[in-house]
C-alpha positions in Angstrom: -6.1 -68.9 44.3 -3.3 -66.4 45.0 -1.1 -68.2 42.0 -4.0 -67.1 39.7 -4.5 -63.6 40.6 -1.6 -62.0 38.3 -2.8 -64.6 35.4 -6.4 -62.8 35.8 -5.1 -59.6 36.4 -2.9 -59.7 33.1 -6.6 -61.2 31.3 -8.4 -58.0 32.7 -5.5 -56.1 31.5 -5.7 -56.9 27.6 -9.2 -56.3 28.1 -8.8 -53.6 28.6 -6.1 -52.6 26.5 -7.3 -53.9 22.9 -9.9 -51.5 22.5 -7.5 -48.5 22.5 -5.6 -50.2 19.2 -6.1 -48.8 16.2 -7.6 -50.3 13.0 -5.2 -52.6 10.9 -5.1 -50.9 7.7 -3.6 -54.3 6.6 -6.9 -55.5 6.9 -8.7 -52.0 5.6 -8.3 -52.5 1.7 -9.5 -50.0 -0.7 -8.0 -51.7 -3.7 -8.2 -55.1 -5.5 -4.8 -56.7 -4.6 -5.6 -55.1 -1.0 -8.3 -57.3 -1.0 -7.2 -60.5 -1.9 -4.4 -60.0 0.6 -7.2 -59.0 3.5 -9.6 -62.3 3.0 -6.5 -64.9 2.7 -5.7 -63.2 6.0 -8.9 -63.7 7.7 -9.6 -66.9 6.1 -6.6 -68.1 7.4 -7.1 -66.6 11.0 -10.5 -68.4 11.1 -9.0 -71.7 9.7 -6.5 -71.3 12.9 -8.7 -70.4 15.3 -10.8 -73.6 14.0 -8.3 -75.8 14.6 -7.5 -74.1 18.1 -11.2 -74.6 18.7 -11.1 -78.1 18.5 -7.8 -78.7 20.6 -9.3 -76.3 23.7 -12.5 -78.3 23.4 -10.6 -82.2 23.6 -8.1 -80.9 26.4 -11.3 -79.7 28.7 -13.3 -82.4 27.3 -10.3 -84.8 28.9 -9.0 -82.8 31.5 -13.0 -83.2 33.4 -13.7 -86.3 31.8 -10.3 -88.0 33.4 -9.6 -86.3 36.1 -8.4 -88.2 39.5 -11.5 -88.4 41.6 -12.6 -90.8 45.0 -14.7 -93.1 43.1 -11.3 -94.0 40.6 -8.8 -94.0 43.4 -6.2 -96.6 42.5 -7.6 -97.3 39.2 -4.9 -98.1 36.6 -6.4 -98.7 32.7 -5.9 -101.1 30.6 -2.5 -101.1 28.0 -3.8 -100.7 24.4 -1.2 -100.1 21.2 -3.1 -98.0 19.7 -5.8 -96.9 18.0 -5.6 -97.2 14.0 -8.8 -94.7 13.5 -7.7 -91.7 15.7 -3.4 -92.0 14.3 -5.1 -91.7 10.8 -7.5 -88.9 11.4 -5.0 -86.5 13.4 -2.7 -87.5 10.3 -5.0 -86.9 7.5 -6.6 -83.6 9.1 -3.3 -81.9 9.3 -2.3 -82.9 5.9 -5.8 -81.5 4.7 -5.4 -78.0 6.2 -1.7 -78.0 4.7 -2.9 -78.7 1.6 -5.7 -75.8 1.7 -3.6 -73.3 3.0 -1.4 -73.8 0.1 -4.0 -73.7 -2.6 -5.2 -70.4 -1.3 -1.9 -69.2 -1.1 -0.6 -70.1 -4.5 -3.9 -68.5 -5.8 -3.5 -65.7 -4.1 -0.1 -65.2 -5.1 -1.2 -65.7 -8.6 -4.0 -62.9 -8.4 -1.7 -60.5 -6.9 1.3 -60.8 -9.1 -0.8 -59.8 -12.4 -3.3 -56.9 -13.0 -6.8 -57.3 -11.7 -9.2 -59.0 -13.2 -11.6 -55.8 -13.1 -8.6 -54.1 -15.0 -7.0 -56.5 -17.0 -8.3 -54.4 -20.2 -6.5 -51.6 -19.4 -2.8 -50.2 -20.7 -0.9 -49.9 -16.3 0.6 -46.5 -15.7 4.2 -47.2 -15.4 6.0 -46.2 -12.5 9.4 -46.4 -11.5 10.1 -46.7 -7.8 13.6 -46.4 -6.5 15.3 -45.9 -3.1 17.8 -44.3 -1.5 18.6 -43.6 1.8 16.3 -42.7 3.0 13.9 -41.4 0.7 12.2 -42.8 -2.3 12.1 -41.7 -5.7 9.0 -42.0 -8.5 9.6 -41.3 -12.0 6.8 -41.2 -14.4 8.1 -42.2 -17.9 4.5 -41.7 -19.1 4.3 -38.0 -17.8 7.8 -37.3 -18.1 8.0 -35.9 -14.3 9.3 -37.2 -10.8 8.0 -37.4 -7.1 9.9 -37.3 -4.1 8.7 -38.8 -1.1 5.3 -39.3 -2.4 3.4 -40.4 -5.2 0.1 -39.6 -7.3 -1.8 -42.1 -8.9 -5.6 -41.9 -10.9 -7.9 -44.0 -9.3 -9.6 -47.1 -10.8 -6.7 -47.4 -13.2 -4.2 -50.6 -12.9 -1.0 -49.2 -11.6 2.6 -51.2 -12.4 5.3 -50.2 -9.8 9.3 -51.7 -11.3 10.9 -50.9 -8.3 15.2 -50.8 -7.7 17.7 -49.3 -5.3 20.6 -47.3 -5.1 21.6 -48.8 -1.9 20.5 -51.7 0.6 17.3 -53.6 0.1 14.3 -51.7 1.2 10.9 -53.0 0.5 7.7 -50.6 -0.7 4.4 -51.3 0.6 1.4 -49.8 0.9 -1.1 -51.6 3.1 -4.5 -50.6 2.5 -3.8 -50.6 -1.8 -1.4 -53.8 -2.4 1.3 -56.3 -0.3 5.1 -55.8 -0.2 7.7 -56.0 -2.5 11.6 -55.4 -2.8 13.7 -53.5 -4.6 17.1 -54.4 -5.2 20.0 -52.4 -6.6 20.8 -54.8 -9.8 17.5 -56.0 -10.7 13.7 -54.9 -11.1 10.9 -56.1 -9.6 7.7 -55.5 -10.4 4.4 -54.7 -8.3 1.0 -54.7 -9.3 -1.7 -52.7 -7.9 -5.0 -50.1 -8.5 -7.3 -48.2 -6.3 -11.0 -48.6 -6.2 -11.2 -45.2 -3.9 -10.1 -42.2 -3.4 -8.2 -41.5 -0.5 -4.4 -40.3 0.9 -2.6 -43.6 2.3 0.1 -44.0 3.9 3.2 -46.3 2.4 6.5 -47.1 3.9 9.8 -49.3 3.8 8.8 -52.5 5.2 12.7 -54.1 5.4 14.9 -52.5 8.1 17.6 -51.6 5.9 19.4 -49.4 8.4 19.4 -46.5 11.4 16.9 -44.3 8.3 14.2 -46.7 7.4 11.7 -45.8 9.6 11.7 -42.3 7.9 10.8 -43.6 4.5 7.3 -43.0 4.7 5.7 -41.4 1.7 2.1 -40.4 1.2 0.1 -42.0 -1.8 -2.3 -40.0 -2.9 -5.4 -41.5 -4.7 -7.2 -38.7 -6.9 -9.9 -38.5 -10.0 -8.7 -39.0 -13.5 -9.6 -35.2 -13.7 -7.5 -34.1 -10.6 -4.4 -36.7 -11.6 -4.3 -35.3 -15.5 -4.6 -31.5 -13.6 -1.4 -32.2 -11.2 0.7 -33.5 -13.8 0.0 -30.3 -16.0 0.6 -28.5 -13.4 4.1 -30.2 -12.3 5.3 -30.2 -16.1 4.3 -26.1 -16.3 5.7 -24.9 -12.8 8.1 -28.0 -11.4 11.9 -27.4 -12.2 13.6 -30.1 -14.2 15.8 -32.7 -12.5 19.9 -32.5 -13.7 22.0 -35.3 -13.3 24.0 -32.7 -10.4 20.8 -32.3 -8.7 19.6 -36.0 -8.6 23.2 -37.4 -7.2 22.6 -34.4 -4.4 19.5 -36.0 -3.7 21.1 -39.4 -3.7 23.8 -37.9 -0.9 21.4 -36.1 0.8 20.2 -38.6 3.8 16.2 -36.8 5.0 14.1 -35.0 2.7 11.2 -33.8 2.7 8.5 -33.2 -0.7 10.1 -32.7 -4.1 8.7 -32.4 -7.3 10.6 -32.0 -11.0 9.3 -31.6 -14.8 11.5 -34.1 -15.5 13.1 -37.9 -14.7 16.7 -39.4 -13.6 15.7 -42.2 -16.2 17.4 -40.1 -19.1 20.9 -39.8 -17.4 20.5 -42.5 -14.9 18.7 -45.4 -16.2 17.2 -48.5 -14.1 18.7 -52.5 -13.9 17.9 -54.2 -17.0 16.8 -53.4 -20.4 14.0 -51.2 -20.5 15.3 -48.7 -23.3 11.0 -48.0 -24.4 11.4 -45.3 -21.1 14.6 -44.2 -21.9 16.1 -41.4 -23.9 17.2 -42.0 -27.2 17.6 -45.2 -28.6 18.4 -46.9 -25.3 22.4 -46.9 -26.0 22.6 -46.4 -22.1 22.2 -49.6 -21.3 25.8 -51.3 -22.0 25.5 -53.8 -18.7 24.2 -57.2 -18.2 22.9 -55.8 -14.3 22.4 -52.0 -15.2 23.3 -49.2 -16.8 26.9 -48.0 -15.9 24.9 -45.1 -14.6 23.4 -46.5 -12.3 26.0 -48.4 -11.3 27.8 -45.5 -10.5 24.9 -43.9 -8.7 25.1 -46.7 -6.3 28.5 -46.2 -5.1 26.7 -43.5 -3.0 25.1 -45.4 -0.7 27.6 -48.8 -0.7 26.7 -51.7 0.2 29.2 -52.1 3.9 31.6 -54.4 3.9 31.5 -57.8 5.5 33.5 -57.4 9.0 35.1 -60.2 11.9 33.8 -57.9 14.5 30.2 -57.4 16.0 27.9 -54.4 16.0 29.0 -54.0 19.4 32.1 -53.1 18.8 31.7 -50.2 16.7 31.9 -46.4 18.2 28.8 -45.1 18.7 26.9 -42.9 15.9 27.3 -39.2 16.5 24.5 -37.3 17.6 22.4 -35.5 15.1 22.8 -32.1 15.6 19.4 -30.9 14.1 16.0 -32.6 14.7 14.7 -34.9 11.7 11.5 -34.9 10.6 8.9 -37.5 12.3 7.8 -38.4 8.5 8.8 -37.3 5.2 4.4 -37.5 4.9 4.1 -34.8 7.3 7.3 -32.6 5.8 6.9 -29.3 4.4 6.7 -29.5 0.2 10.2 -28.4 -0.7 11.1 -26.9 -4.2 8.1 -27.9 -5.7 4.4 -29.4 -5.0 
């Protein structure tokens, strides 16, 4: 008895414990994709705790059926080889579950790498998501303006994010609207997504990408066709316009808060690959296989680090900062702009 007293006290603990946790948002969608992403998780929680069902059930079921007992002392049973029925049923179940996992996955994956199927007739709002550390960056090709640490959107309208980086793989995701994807810093991928309700939520670098990431939260900010077509009047009447001198300080500039320009980095800077329809000009930018030669200057400012024989324990430690950073660039002040 005295062996299970910590084992109940650590049961009475979580008891206790789980109701003080908060709401996945994970599981909280307010968007198609969301969606999806919510009922393959349940369904395959349910599937699990199905087949963990069974397995408690047969262990009790032998643990009290066989147990050692007066009337079976010295008992020894019979050898059998086997039992062709019960190897080909804990074969074939296995195989079965497998195989419907991986249907609902690949379907899944299917449904959230294209446009809804409640949107499909629509023309996506392109826009460009790119990272630095430790910040991200939205350009509106569209509109013509840019975001900083946040980013507006029009609900019940299909949203395409083509994200890149200027420095280490980071990954953007917002929970409650669509699942996670890269962004890399000589290729674009491309993310799917729409919002079936108005609402702020909250998006964030998903890959650790180094001592910064956890500060690359951004707000995302669902609003009315009315109030999205107001803000970006607004932004393109008040907002100042983005130089090339001012967008490689913001690329060397580590924590920022809110920012908000009239105009884009995709005329002077433009993304990997050829997408010359959202650049300015004709598109002559573009003059490499991986990228612009723009931006792959613009990445020289947050380099990649070089491979090294040593460990991270051998390196000095990091300085302290000398100034507090902000808990979230969400919860920042607005600076220069709305």
């Amino acid at each position: 008895m005295k062996k299970k007293g910590p084992l109940y006290a650590l049961f009475l603990s979580l008891i206790l414990l789980l109701p003080g946790c908060s709401s996945l948002t994970v599981l909280n969608p307010k968007g198609p994709s969301a969606r999806t992403l919510s009922d393959t998780i349940i369904l395959s929680i349910v599937v699990m705790l199905g087949v963990l069902a069974v397995v408690y059930i047969l262990y009790i079921f032998v643990l009290v059926k066989y147990r050692a007992k007066k009337s079976n002392e010295g008992y020894i049973p019979e050898h059998e080889e086997g039992n062709k029925v019960l190897e080909a049923i804990w074969i074939i179940i296995p195989i079965i579950i497998v195989a419907f996992l991986s249907v609902v996955t690949v379907k899944t994956t299917t449904e959230v790498e294209n446009v809804a199927a409640d949107y499909k007739d629509q023309t996506p709002l392109v826009i460009y998501a790119s990272s630095s550390n430790w910040k991200w960056h939205f350009s509106y090709p569209e509109e013509g303006i840019e975001t900083v640490n946040y980013v507006n959107m029009p609900v019940h309208r299909a949203v395409e994010f083509r994200m890149y980086s200027f420095g280490t793989i980071t990954s953007l995701w917002i929970p409650q609207l669509a699942g996670q994807k890269y962004a890399m810093s000589d290729m674009l991928t491309t993310l799917h997504l729409s919002a079936d309700t108005e609402g702020s939520y909250i998006g964030k670098n998903a890959n650790f990408s180094g001592k910064g990431f956890a500060h690359m939260e951004f707000e995302a900010l669902v609003m009315s066709n009315k109030d999205y077509d107001e803000w970006v009047n607004d932004v393109k009447e008040t907002a100042p316009e983005l130089t090339e001198d001012e967008f490689k300080g913001l690329l060397a500039t580590d924590f920022l808060g809110r920012k908000t320009y009239s105009s884009t980095h995709l005329e002077f800077s433009p993304p990997p690959g050829d997408h010359s329809e959202h650049m300015s000009g004709d598109g002559s930018e573009m003059d490499m296989d991986n990228g612009s030669e723009e931006h792959q200057d613009n990445k020289e400012i947050h380099p990649s680090p070089e491979p090294s024989s040593g460990t991270e324990f051998d390196s000095e430690p990091d300085p302290e900062v000398e100034q507090p950073l902000p808990s979230s660039p969400v919860d920042a002040e607005t600076h220069d702009g709305h």
